[in-house]
N, CA, C and O of each residue as an XYZ file, in Angstrom:
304
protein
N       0.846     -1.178      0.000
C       0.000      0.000      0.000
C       0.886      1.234      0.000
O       2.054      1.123      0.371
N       0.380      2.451     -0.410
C       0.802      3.707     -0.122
C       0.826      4.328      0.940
O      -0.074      4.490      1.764
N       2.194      4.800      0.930
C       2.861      5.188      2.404
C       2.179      6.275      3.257
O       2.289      6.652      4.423
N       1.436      6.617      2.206
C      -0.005      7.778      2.975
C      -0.902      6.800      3.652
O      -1.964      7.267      4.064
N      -0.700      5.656      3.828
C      -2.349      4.949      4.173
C      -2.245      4.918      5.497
O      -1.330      4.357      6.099
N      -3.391      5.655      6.127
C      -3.989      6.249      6.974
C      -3.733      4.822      8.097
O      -4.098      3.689      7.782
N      -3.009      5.165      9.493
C      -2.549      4.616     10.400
C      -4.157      3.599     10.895
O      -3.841      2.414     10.997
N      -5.142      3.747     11.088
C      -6.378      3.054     11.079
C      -6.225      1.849     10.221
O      -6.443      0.781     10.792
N      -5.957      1.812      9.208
C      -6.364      1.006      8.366
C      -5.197      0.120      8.333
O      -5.067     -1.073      8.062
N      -4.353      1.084      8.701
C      -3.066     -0.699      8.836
C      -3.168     -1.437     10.023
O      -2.770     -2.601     10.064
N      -3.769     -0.753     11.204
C      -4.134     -1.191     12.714
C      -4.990     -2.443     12.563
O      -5.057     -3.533     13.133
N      -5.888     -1.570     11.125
C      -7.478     -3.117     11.041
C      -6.605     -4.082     10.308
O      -6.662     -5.301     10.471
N      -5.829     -3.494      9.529
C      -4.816     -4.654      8.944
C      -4.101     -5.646      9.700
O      -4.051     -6.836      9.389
N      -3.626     -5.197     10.560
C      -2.577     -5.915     11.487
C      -3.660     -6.286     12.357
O      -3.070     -6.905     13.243
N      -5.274     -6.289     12.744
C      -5.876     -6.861     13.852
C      -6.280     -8.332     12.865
O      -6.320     -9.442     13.397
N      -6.521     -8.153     11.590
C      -7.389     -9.178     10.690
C      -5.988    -10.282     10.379
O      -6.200    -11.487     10.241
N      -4.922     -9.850     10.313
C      -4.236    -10.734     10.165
C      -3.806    -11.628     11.685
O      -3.358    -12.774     11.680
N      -4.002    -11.000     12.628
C      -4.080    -11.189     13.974
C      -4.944    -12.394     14.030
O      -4.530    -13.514     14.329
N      -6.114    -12.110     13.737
C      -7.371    -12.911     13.978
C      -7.312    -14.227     12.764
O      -7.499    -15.408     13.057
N      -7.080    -13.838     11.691
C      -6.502    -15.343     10.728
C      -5.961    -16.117     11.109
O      -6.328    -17.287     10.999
N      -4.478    -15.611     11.923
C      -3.425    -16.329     12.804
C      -3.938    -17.137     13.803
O      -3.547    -18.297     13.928
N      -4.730    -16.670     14.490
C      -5.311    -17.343     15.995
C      -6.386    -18.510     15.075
O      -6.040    -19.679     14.906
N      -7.463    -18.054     14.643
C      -8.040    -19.177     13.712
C      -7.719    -20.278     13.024
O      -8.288    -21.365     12.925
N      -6.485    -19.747     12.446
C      -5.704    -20.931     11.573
C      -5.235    -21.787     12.940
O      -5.485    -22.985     13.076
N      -4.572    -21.042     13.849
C      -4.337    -22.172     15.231
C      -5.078    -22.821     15.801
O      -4.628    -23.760     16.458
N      -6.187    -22.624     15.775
C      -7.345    -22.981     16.654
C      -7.819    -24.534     16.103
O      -8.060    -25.552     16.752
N      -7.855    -24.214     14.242
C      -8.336    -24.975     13.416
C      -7.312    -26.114     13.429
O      -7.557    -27.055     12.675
N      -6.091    -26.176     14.248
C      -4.919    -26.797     14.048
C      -4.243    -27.037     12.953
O      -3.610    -28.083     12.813
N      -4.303    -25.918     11.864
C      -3.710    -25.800     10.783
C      -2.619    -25.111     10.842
O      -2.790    -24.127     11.562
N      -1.578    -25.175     10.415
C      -0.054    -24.991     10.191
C      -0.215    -23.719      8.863
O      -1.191    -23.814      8.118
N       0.768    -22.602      8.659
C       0.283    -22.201      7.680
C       0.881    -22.944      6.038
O       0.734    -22.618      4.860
N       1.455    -23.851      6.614
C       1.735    -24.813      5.292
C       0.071    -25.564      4.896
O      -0.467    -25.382      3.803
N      -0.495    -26.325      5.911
C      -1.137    -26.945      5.296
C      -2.834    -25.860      5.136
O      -3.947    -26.062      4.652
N      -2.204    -24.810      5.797
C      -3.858    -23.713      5.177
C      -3.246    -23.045      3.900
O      -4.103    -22.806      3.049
N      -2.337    -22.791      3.659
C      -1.705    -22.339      1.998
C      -2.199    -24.119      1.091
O      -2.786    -23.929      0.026
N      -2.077    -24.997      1.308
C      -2.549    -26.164      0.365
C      -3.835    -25.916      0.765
O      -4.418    -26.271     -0.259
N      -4.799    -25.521      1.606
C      -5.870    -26.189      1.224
C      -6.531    -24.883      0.868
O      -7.756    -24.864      0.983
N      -5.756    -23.478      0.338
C      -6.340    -22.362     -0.049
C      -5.781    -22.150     -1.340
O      -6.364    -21.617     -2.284
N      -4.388    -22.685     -1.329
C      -3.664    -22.331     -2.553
C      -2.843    -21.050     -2.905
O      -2.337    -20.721     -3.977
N      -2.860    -20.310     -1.474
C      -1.964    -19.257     -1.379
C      -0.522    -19.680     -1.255
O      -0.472    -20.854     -0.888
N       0.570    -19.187     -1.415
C       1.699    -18.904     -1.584
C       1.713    -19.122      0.604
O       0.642    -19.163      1.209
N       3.140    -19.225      1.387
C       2.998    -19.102      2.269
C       3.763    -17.822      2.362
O       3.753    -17.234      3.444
N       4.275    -17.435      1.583
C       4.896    -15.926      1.726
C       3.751    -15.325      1.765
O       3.608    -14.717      2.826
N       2.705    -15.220      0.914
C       1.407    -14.229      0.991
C       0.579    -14.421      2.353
O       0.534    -13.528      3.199
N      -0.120    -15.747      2.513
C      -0.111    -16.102      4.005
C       0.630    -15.271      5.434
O       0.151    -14.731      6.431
N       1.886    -15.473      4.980
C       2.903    -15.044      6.124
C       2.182    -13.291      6.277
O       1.536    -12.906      7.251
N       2.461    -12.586      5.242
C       1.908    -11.145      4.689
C       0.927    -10.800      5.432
O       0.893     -9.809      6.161
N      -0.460    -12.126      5.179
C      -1.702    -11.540      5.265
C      -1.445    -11.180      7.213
O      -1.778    -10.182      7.851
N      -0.874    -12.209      7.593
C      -1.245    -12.641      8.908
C      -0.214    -11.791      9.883
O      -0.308    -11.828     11.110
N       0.830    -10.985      9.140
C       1.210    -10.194      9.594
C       1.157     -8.401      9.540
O       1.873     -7.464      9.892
N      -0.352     -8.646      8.771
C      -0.391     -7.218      8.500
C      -0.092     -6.441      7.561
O      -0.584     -5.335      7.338
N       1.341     -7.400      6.535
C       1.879     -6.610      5.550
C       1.198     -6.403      4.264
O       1.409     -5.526      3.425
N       0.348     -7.358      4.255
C      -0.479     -7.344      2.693
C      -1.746     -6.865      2.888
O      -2.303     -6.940      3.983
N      -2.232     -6.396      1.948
C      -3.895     -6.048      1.727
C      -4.305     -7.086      0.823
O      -4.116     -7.019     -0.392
N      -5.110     -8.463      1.663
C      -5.468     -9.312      1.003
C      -6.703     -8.994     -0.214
O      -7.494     -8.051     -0.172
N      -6.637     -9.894     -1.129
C      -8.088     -9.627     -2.000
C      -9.108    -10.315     -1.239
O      -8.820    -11.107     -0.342
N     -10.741     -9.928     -1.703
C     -11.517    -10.890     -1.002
C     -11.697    -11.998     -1.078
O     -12.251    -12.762     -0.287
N     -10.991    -12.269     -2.568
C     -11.183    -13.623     -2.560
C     -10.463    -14.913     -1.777
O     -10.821    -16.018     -1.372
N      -8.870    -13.883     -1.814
C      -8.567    -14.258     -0.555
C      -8.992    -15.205      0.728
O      -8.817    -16.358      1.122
N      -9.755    -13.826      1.185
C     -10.007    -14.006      2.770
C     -11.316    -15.034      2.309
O     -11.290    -15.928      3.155
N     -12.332    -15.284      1.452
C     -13.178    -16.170      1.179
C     -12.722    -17.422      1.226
O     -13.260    -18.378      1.785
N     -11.189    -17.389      0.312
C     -10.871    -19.135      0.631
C     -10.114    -19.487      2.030
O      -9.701    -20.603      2.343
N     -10.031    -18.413      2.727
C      -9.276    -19.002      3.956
C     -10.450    -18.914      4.724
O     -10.705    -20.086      5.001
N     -11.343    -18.167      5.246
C     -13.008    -18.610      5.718
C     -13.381    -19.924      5.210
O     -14.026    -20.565      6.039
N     -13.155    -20.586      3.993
C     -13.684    -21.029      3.407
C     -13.048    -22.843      4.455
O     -13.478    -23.707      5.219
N     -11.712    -22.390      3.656
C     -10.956    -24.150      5.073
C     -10.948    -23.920      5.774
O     -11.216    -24.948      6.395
N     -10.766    -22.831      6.757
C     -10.869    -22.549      8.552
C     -12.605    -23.190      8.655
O     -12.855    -23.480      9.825
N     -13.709    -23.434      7.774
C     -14.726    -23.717      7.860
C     -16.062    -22.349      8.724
O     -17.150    -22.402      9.297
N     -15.300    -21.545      8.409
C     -16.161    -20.087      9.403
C     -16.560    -19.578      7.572
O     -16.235    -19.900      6.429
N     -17.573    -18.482      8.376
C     -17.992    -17.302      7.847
C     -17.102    -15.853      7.644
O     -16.782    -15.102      8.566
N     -16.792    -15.661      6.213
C     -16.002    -14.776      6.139
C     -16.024    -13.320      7.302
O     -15.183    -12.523      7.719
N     -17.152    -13.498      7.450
C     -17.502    -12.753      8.580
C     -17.300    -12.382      9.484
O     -17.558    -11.288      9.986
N     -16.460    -13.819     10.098
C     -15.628    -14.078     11.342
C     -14.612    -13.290     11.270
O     -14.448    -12.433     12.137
N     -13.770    -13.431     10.257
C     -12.612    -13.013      9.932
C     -12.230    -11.360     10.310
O     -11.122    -10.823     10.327
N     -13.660    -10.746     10.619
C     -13.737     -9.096     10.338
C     -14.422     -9.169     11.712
O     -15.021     -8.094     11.653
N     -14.631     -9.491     12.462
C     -15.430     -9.285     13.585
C     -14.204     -8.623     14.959
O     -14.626     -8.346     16.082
């Protein structure tokens, strides 16, 4: 993202990748085997879950999707 982007939005960034992280643990998924069963890269993974990337939605749909939640969750 651009280095203007408003300190809020990297905070929700860094809370959503927060909350992927704990989920993917919960689900007892490794982020090796949630990158196979999403098909992300684990560098992008690594990204999402640390805040550094601005995932697409489709994204966050296929990782809702094997964590078995509602994308919904993911933003709560």
């Amino acid at each position: 993202m651009p280095r203007d982007t408003p300190d809020w939005i990297m905070q929700r960034r860094r809370e959503l990748g927060e909350r992927i992280g704990n989920l993917r643990a919960a689900a007892h998924h490794t982020q090796e085997s949630l990158c196979e069963a999403t098909g992300l890269s684990r560098s992008h993974l690594q990204r999402i879950e640390s805040g550094e990337a601005d995932p697409r939605y489709s994204d966050l749909l296929k990782i809702a999707q094997a964590l078995g939640k509602d994308v919904s969750v993911l933003n709560s």
